[in-house]
N, C-alpha and C positions, 0 to 999 in steps of 0.2 A: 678440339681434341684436348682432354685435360691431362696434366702430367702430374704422377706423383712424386714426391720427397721423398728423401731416403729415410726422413724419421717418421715417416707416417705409420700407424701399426698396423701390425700383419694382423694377418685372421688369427684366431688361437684354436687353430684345431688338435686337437691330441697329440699327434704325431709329430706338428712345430711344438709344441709346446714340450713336449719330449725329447728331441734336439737339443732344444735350447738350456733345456735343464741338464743336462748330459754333458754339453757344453760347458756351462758354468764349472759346472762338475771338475773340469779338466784346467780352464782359466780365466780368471776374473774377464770377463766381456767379450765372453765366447758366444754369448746369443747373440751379441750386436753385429758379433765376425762372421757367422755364421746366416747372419739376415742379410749380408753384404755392407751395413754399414761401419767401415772400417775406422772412419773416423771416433763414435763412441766408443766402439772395442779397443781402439788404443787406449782411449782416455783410461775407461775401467779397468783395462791393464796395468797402466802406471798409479791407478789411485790404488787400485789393491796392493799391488808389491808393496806403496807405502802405507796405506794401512795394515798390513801385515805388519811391516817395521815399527811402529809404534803403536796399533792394539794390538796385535796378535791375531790369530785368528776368528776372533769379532769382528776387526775391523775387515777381515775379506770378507764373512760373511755379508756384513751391511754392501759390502761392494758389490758382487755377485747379486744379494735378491735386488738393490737398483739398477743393475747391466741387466737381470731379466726383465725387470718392471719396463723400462726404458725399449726394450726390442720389443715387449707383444701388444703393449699396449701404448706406447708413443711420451707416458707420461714417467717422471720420476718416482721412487718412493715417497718422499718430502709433499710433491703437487698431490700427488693421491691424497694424502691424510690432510695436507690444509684444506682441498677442494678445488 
């Protein structure tokens, strides 16, 4: 019987993947909260507040699209574009 992780990625059907943006929407690593893994969702919670505090709203932005990246597809921003 194989077990999965909680960072493995979900399927990206429309509907998750519409959550999850909906989410963000509302809090930096709302798709990770939202996928159950509460572990990321904290993290990108406290990276966004403090990217908020010193970029401004850039720096949520960058947070949120890696809290979605990281929920649908299992990999970071960063891993995507190196490879």
């Amino acid at each position: 019987m194989a077990t999965t992780s909680s960072t493995s990625p979900t399927p990206a059907t429309p509907a998750k993947l519409a959550v999850g943006v909906l989410s963000e929407a509302i809090i930096p690593g709302g798709s990770n909260l939202v996928k159950g893994d509460l572990t990321q969702g904290a993290c990108h919670l406290i990276l966004g507040i403090a990217a908020g505090m010193a970029l401004g709203p850039l720096g949520v932005l960058a947070v949120k699209a890696n809290s979605l990246a990281k929920a649908t597809t299992g990999q970071s921003v960063i891993e995507q574009v190196t490879g």
